[in-house]
N, C-alpha and C positions, 0 to 999 in steps of 0.2 A: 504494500500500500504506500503512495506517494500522496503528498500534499502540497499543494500549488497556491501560493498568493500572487495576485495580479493588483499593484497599486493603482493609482489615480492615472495617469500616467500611461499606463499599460491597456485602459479602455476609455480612455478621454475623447474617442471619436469612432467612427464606422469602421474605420481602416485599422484601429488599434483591436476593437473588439475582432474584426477578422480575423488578424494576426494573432491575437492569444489562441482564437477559436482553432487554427493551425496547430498553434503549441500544441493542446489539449489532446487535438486527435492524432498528433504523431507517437501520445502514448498508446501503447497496445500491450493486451493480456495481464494489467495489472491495475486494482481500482486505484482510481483516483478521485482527494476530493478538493475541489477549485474555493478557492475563498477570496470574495472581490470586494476590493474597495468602492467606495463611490466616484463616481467619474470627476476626473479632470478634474477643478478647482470645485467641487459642487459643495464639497464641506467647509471649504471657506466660507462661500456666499450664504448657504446655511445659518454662518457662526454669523453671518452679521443681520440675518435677518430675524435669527433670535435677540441680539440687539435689538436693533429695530420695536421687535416686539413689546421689549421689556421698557422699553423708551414712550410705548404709547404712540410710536408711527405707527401706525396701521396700514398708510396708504402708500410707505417706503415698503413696507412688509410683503405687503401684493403685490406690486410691484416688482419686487427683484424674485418674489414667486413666479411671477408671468414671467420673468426671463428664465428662470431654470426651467418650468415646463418646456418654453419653447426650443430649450438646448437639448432636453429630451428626446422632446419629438424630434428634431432634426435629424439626431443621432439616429433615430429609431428607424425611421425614413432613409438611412443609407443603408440599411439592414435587413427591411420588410418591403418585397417589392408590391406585397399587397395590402394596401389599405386597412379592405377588412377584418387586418391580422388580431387576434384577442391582447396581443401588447400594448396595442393604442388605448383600450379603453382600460388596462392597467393601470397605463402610467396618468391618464386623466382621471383615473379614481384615485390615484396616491394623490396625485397634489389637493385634490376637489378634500380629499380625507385633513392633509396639513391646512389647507386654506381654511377650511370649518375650523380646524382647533383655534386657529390664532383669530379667530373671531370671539374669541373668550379670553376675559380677562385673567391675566396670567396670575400665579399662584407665588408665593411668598418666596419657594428655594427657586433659583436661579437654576441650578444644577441639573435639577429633576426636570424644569420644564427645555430645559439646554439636548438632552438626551430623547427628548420625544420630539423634538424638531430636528436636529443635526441626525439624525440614525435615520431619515428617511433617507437619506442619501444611497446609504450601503443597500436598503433597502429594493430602490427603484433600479441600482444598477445589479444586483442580481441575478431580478427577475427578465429586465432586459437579456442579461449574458446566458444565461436559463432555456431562454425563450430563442434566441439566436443557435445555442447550440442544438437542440431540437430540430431547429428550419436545418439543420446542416447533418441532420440524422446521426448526432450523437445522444445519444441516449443518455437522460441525466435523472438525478430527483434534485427537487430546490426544498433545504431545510432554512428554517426561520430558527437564527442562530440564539435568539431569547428563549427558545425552548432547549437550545442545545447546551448552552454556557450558564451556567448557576451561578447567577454572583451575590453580594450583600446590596445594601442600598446606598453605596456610598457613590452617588449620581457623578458623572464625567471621569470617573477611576476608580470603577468599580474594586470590587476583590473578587476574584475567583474560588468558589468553594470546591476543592478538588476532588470529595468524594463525591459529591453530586451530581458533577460536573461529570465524571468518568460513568457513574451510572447510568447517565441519561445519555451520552453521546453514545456509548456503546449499545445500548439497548434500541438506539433506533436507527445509526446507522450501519453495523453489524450487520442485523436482518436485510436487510439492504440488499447487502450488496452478496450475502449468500443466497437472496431469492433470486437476482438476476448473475447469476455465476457463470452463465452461458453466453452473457454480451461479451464481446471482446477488453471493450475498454468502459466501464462501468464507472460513473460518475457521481457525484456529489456537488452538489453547490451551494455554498449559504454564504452570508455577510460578513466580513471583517469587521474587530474595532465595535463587535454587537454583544450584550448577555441579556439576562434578566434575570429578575427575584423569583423567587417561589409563588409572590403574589402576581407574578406575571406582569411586572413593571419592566419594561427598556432600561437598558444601564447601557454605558457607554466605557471600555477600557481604558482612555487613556488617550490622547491626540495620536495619532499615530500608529493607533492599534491592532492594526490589520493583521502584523507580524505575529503580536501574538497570539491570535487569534490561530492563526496558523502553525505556532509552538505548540497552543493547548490541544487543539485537536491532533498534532502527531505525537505527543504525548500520552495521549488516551485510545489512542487506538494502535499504539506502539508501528508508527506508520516506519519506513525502512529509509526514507529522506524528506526533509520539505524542503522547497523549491520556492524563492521570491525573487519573483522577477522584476527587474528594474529598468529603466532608460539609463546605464551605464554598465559596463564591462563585466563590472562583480564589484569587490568591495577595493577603493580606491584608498590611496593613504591620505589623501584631503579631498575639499570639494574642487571640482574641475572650474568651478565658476568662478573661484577665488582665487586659488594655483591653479597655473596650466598646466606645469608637469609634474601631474599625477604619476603615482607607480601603482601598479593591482600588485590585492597580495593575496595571492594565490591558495593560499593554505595559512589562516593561523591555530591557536584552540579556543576553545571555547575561556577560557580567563580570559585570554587576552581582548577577545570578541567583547563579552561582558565591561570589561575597562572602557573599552574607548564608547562602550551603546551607554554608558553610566557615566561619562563625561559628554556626550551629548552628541555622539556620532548619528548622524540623521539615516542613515544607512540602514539601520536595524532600530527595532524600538528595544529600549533597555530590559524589560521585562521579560524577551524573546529567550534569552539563550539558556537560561534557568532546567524549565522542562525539558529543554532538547538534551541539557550537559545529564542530568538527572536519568537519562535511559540510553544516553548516548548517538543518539540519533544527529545522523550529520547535516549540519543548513547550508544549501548552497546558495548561492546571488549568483544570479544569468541575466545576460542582456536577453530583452523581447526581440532590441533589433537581431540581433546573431545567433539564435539559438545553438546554432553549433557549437558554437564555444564553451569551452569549459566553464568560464567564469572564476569562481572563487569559493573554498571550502571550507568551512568550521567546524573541527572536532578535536579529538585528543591530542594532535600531531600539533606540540608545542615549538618547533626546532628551528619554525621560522620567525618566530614572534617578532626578534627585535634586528631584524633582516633590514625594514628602514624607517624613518620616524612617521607617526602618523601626526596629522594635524587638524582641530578637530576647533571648529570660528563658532559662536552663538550669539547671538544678537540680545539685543531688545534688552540686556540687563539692567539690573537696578545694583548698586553697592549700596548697602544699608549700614553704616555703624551706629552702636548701641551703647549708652553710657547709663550710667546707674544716678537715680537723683540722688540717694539716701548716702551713707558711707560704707555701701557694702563693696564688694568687689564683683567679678567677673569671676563666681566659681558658682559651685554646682547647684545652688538653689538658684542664681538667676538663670543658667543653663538653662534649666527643668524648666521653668517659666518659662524661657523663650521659645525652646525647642517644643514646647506643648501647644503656642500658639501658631506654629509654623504648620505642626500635624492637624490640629483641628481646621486650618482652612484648606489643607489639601497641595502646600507649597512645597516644593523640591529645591533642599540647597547644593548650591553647585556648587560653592566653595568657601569656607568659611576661616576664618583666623581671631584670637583674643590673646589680650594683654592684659595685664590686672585689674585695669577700668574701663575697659571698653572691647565687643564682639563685634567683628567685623562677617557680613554674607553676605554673599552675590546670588542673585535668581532671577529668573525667568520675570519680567514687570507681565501681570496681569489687569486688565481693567476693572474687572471686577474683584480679585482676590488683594490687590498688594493695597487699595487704600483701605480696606478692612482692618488688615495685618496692620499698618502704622498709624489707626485711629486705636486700637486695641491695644500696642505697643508705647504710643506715649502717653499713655493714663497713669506709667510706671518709670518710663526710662525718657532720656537724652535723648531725640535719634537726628541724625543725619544722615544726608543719601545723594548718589547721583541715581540721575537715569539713562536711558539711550546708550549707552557702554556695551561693550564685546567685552565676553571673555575667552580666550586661546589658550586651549592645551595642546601639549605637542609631547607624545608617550616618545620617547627613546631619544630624548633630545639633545644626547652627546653627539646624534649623528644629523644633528638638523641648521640649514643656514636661520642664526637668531636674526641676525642683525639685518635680514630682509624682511621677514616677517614684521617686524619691531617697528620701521619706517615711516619718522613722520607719526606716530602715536606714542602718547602720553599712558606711562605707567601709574596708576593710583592702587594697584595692590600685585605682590607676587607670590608664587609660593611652590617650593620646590621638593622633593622628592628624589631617590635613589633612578624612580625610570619618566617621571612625568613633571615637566614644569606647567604653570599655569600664570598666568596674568590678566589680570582687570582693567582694561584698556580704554582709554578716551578719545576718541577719533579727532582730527585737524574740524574746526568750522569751515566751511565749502564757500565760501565769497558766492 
């Protein structure tokens, strides 16, 4: 058994869903199950018109709903030469479904109603890719991944309940694919980046969650490889958009994988490599253009780790330093305070440092999570903060040019280690 994630990316348009649809059928004699993201930017446009919603636009809300129906259908129209194919009125009952909800006044957690608006996304492209392999006489079944993925209700990063979770996937897609044992290549397809509650609530994994989506289920069905497929080579040692002379690396292990998805390599979702390291199962990264190609592999086979540096840019940060009113210091009772308000609203630190009187973290700026976090924060402490900042790590960085990277940006925090440097970075003002 193989398992196949196709990102944004990969079905962004008629000629991308062909092209996977290709992929899919070049496997033969062994099941497979396909896990798809939502097309092209559509989780973007999603996140802003849950915005929107929570903002009381209504008429922005529809609005950029009428534009992603119409990217839909367009799609859908290079795929169906007939009209009165049953995907049209699919995908005009999903939206005609999202447009009613947001005709209702939205509900107090952000999170929960975040998760029933942005999960259409995985949803409509699916059942599109579903419905396209079918027209192309591959034979599939479409699971709805909130009945497959058991999670808690902790809305936009869920948690996965893994004995439930292993119960319920096996139990219905097992029968599966032992009743159709006779089709050649025996398919599967449900949603990335999708769970739900027991009460049959939507949950959402995680920005990015597609990956693991596709860990959990080869994890649970002890699949023999998963496969994510990407618009690059395999896994690059930077991003091509920011270095051009990337190197592929060909083979690292799963630690090492884990570091750089846990320092913020967008390549893999950090949560990804866990299940897969846990039963051994190997993840590979293949281009969609080149299938032929190898790509790149992550398992045991540690030998090549530090073959050459990786380099690994994030945006959008916030540097937050923390000073105490009172005359305590920076030890473990204001830890536990601070670290307790970072977990309750759901915040990931990328990099932290303290000195007697003051903690210094870098994270992720959120619009709705970071002014919580420092309305919360100075009812007790000092704070100070930049925003708009990068932070750059670069794992094996005895063997990396610093002093290009470095260029024209301003250091405001560093922090180093035996294999990974880091720095908190203030970019030039652009005249």
């Amino acid at each position: 058994m193989i398992v196949y994630k196709f990102g944004g990316a990969s079905v962004k348009n008629a000629d991308a869903v062909k092209n996977a649809t290709k992929i899919i059928g070049q496997n033969k004699n062994e099941p497979l199950i396909v896990v798809v993201s939502a097309m092209g930017k559509t989780t973007n446009a999603l996140e802003r018109i849950t915005e929107l919603f929570f903002q009381g636009n209504l008429a922005g809300a529809n609005e950029s709903l009428d534009e992603l129906k119409q990217y839909h259908l367009e799609l859908a129209y290079g795929l169906f030469p007939k009209k009165s194919h049953i995907i049209f009125n699919a995908i005009e009952r999903s939206f005609y479904n999202l447009y009613y909800y947001l005709q209702q006044p939205p509900g107090r957690n952000y999170n929960y109603e975040y998760d029933r608006v942005v999960s259409a996304g995985e949803m409509i492209s699916s059942i599109i890719v579903s419905e396209y392999l079918e027209e192309q006489e591959i034979h599939n079944r479409w699971y709805n991944a909130k009945d497959l993925i058991i999670t808690d209700t902790n809305y936009r990063d869920a948690n996965v309940d893994w004995l439930k979770t292993e119960k319920s996937v096996r139990s219905k897609i097992i029968p599966y694919f032992k009743k159709n044992n006779q089709i050649p290549n025996p398919v599967v397809v449900t949603q990335g980046f999708l769970g739900g509650t027991t009460q049959g609530f939507i949950t959402t994994l995680g920005r990015e969650g597609s990956d693991y989506t596709a860990a959990i289920l080869g994890y649970t069905l002890r699949a023999r490889e998963v496969v994510i497929w990407k618009d690059v080579a395999g896994l690059l040692n930077a991003d091509p958009k920011i270095l051009p002379n990337t190197v592929l690396l060909k083979n690292i292990s799963y630690q090492e994988a884990i570091e750089l998805a846990y320092f913020g390599a967008t390549i893999i979702h950090p949560k990804t490599l866990k299940p897969l390291l846990k039963r051994s199962i190997p993840l590979k990264v293949k281009s969609f253009y080149n299938s032929e190609q190898e790509g790149s592999i992550i398992n045991r086979d540690y030998i090549n780790d530090n073959s050459h540096p990786s380099y690994i840019f994030k945006t959008n940060q916030m540097l937050l330093s923390i000073f105490p009113k009172d005359f305590s210091f920076i030890a473990e009772h204001n830890l536990s305070r601070i670290f307790s308000e970072f977990a309750r609203l759901g915040i990931k630190i990328n990099l932290m440092q303290n000195s007697a009187l003051s903690f210094s973290v870098c994270f992720d700026h959120d619009k709705i999570k970071t002014p919580a976090l420092l309305k919360d924060l100075e009812k007790i402490y000092h704070l100070k903060y930049n925003d708009n900042l990068d932070l750059i790590t670069i794992r094996h960085y005895e063997k990396a040019n610093l002093d290009e990277i470095l260029q024209n940006k301003e250091i405001l925090l560093e922090q180093k280690s035996r294999t990974t440097l880091q720095w908190v970075v203030k970019n030039p003002i652009k005249n």
